[in-house]
C-alpha positions as CSV (number, residue, x, y, z in Angstrom):
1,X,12.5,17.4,12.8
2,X,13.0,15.2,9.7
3,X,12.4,16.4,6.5
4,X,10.3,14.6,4.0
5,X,12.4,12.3,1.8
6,X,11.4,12.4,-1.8
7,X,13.2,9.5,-2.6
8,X,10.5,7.5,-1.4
9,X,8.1,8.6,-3.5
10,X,10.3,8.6,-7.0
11,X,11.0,4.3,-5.9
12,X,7.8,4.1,-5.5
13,X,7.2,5.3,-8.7
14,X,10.2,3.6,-10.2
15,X,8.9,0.1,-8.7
16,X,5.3,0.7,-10.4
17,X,5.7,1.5,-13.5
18,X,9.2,-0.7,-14.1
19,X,10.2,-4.0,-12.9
20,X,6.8,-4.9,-10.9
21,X,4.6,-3.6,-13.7
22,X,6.9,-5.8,-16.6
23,X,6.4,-9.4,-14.1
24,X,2.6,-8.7,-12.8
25,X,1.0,-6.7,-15.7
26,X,-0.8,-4.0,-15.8
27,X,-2.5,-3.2,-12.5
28,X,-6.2,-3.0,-13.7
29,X,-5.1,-6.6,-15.0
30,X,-3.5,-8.1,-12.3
31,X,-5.5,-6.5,-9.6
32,X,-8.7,-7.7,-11.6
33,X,-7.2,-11.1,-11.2
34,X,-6.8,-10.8,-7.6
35,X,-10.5,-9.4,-7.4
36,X,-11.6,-12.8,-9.4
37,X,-9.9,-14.8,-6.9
38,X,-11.1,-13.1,-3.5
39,X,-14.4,-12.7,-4.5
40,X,-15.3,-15.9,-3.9
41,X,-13.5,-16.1,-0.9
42,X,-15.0,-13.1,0.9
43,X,-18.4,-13.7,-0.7
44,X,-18.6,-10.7,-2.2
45,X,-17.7,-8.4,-5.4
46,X,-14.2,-7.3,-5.0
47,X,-13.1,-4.5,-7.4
48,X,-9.7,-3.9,-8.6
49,X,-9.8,-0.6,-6.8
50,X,-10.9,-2.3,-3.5
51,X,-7.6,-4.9,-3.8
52,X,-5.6,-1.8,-4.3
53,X,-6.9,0.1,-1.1
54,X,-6.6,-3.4,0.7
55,X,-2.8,-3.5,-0.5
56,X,-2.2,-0.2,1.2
57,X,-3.9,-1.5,4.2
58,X,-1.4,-4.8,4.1
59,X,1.6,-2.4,4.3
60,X,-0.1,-0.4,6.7
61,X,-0.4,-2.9,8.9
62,X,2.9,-4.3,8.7
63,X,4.3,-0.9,9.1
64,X,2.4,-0.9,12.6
65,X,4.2,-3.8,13.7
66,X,7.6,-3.2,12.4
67,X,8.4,0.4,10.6
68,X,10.5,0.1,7.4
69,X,11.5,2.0,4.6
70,X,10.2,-1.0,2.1
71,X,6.3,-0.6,3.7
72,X,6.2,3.6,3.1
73,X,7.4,2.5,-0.8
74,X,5.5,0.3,-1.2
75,X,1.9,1.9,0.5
76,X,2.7,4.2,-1.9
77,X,3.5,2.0,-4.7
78,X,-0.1,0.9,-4.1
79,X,-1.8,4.0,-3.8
80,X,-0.2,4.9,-7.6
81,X,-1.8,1.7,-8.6
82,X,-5.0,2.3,-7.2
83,X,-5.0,5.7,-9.5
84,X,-4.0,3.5,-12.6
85,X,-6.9,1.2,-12.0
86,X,-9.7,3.9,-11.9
87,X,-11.8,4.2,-14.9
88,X,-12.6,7.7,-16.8
């Protein structure tokens, strides 16, 4: 059996909180953006929340087509976000 790999969770966090947080902002402010733009779209109120969960989902879905190391960072990447854009 394969042990877990901790690694993936320490990029993930790396990724989140450096490099991707400095270019797309905050994620309660980008993924508010996103929300803004897809409501329309879909018709309905999207939350920042909801375009976090929907992000895992992407990498979810790509991971079911074609496993990769990048799609576990990244699901969650996305997951840590979704935490960061909860309100107290």
């Amino acid at each position: 059996m394969r042990p877990i790999d901790p690694t993936l969770a320490s990029e993930a966090v790396s990724l989140v909180t450096g490099p991707r947080q400095a270019a797309y902002a905050h994620p309660a402010v980008n993924f508010a953006r996103i929300a803004a733009l897809w409501s329309p779209i879909l018709g309905v109120q999207v939350t920042p929340e909801q375009v976090a969960l929907c992000m895992v989902m992407v990498k979810i879905g790509r991971e079911l087509n074609k496993p990769s190391r990048d799609n576990t960072v990244d699901a969650i990447g996305y997951l840590l976000t979704l935490d960061a854009c909860r309100e107290d």
